[in-house]
N, C-alpha and C positions, 0 to 999 in steps of 0.2 A: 561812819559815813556822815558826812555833813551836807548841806545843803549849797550848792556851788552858786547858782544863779535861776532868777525867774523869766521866763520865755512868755509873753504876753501874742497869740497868735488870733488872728481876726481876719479871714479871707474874704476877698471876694467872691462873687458868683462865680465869675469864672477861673477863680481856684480851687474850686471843689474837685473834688476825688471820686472817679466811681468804682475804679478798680484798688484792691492792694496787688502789689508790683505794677510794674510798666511805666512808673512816676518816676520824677526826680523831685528832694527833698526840697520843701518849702521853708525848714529853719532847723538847724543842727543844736542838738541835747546832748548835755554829760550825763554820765550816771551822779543822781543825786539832784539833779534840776530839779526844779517847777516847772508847769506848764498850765497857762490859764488860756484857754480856746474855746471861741465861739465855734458852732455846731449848730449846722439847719436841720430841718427836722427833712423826713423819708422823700416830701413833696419838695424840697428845695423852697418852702413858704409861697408856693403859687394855688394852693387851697387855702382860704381863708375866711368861707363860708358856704353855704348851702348849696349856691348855684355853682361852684368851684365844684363842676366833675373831676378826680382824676384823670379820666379817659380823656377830656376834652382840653385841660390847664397843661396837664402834664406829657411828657413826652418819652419812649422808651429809647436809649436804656437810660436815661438821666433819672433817675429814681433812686433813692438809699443815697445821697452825699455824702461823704465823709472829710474832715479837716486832718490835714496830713498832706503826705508821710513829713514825716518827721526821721531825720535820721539821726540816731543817736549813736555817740563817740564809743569805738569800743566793742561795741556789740559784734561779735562776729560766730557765723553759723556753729552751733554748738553751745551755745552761751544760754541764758534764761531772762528775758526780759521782764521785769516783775512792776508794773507800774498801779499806783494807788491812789484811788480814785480819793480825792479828799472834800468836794464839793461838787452840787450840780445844779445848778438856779436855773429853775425855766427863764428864755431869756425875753418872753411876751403874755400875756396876761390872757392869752388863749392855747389850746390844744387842738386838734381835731384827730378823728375818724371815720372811717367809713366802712362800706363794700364795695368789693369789687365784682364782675362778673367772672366766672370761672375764678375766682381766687378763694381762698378760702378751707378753714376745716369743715365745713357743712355743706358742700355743693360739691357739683361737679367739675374736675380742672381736665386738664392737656394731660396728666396723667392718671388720672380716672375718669374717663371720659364713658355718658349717660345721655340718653335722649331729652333728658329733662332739661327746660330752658334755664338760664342763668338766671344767679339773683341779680336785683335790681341795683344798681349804683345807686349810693347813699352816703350824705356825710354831714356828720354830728359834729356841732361845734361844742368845746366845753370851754364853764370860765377857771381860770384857774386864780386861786385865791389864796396869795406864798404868805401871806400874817394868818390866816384861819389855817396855813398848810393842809390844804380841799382844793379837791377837782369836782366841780358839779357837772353830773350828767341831767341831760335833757332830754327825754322821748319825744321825737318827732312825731308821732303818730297819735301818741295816747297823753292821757295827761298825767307826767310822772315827773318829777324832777329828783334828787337826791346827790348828796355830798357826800364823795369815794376820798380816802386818805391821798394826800400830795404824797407821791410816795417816785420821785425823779430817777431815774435808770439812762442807762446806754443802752443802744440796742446793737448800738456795733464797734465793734474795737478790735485790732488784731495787728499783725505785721504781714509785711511782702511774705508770699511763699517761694518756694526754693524752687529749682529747676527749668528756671527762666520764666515762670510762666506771672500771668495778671490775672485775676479774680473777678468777677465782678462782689459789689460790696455787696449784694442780697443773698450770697452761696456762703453758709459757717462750712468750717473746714479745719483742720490741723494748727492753719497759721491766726484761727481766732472767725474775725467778720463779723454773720450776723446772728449772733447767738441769742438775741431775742428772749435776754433770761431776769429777770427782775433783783440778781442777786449781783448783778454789777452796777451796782450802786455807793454811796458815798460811806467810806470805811471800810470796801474793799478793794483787797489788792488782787488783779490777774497777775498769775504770772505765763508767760508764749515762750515757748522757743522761738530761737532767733534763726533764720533760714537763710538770711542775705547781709554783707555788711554793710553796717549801720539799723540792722530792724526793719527801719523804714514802719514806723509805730501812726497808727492811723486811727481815728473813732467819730461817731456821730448818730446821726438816729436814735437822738434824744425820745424817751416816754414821760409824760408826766406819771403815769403810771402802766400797767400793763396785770391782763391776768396771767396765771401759769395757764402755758401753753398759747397763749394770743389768739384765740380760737379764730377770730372771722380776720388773724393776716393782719391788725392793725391795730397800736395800740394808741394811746390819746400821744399823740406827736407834738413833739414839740422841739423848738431850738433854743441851746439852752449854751450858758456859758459855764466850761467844766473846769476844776482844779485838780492837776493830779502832779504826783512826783516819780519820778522812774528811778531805778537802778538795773546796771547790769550783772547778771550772775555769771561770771567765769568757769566757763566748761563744767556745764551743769545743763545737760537736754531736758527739754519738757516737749514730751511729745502733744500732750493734749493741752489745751486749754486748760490752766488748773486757777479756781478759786479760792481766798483765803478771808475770814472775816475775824472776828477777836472772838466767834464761838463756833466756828463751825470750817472745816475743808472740805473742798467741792472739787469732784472733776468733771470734765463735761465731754459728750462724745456726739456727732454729727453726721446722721447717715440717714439714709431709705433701706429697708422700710425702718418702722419706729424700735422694734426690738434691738436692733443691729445698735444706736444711738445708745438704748440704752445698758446692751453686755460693751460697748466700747467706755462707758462711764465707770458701770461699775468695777473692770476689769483693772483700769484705770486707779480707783481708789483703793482698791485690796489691796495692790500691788502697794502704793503709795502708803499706808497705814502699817500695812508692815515693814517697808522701811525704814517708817521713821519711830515704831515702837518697838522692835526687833518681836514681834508674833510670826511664828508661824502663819504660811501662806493659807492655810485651809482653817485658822482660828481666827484670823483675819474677816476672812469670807465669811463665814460662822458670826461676825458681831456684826458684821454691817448687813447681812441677810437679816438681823432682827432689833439692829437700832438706826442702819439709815434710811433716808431719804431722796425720793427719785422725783424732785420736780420737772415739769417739763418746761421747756424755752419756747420752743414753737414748734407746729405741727402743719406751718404753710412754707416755710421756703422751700428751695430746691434738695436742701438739706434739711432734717429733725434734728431737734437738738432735744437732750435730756440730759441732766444733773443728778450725779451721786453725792450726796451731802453725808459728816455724819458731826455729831457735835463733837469736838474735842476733848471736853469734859469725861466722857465714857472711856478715852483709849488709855493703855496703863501706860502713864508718864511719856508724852512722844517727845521724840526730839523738835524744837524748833524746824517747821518747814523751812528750805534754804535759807542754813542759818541765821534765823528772827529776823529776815529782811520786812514785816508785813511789820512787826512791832516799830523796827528801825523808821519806817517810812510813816506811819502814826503819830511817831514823838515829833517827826519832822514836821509835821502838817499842825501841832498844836498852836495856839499863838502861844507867841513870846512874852 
């Protein structure tokens, strides 16, 4: 697989994306492109300081943008989209955060709903500083400042889903979205199934960085300009969102309540480890029951997300996931 050509994409405002499907493609991909795209952050950049309520700048459902789709050559339902992430440069020299009222893991929402009044709307500006690679946070209240690792993520990426329907971009789901997970990051590769022809491959909701699980719904936001390279896998399903890095496979599963997320992950990765080492299904379950890991994505959209990781190192000799596409895509992304 060689590198056919680079795709340089910069929308305007009002090309932004808030669903996947119900779009039509803003610039066509082969398998083996590049693609270097700007990506606003969750607010579409209309918070940009303290007085920037979102309740009051922002407007529902314009919330979560994303840059796309993109329709790539080839892809057709049954296929495996596998694209890799190769860089992600905040693209401003700030981040922000906040609360929301009824949003959140520590309050009360629309679906656990309490007599207790909502938290207060609040929003933390950060600097971000790409030569020290630090994001400094600021306590608003107290006197606290401290410098957290630049540590850049997607918060959303995925493809159109199948059966005519449009997403909106804050629902993770089968065909990817808002998976809100800190491991899709620069050197790795997702790979989606493909549900529609052409992908219809979409991302945004840049974090300068994010904790496991996003606990108050928002991570330090930022718009950032991403490089990644795609290939398509020929009739190869990938039901779930599955991650790959140079030490570790990951699959990820999206559901209410939080348990269900996390047997659709793990269920997910036994499955997947003993395909690709020929184990037994119940020796499978047996090493990842006591060498992996279940980080969480988020625990505020509409959907949870949670991660079964396990490091690779541990499994006896696996095959290449979809034949060394993650390595292939790597050597692609080196300089010259």
């Amino acid at each position: 697989m060689t590198v056919v050509d680079t795709i340089v994409y910069r929308p305007a405002r009002d090309e932004l994306a808030y669903t996947f499907g119900g779009r039509m493609p803003v610039a066509h991909l082969r398998s083996g492109d590049m693609l270097e795209v700007f990506t606003e952050d969750c607010f579409g950049g209309r918070v940009r300081g303290p007085a920037d309520l979102p309740s009051q700048v922002c407007q529902m459902p314009y919330l979560n943008p994303v840059s796309g789709p993109f329709f790539v050559e080839d892809a057709e339902p049954g296929d495996t989209l596998a694209v890799h992430i190769m860089s992600i440069t905040p693209a401003r020299e700030w981040g922000v955060s906040s609360t929301f009222p009824h949003f959140g893991a520590l309050t009360s929402t629309s679906h656990t709903a309490t007599l207790q009044p909502p938290l207060e709307e609040r929003v933390w500006v950060y600097g971000i500083d790409r030569a020290a690679g630090t994001v400094r946070f600021r306590a608003t209240e107290t006197d606290h400042n401290v410098d957290l690792p630049l540590e850049p993520m997607i918060g959303t990426i995925g493809v159109a889903p199948g059966g005519f329907e449009a997403r909106a971009t804050i629902v993770p789901d089968t065909h990817g979205g808002n998976l809100d997970t800190p491991l899709v990051r620069a050197g790795t590769t997702a790979y989606l199934g493909v549900n529609v022809h052409g992908a219809m491959l979409a991302l945004g909701d840049g974090h300068a960085r994010q904790g496991e699980g996003e606990a108050c719904g928002v991570g330090v936001e930022i718009a950032t300009v991403t490089t990644l390279a795609v290939e398509v896998i020929k009739k190869t399903p990938t039901v779930w969102p599955r991650l790959e890095t140079d030490t570790d496979l990951a699959s990820t599963g999206c559901a209410r309540p939080l348990e269900d997320a996390y047997r659709i992950a793990h269920t997910d990765l036994v499955g997947w480890t003993a395909e690709l080492t020929g184990m037994d299904t119940l020796d499978a379950y047996q090493l990842i029951s006591q060498a992996g890991r279940a980080p969480i994505g988020n625990v505020c959209d509409p959907s949870y997300t949670v991660l079964a990781m396990v490091d690779t190192a541990l499994l006896p000799g696996p095959s290449p996931a979809y034949g060394g596409v993650h390595a292939r895509l790597r050597r692609a992304a080196e300089p010259r």
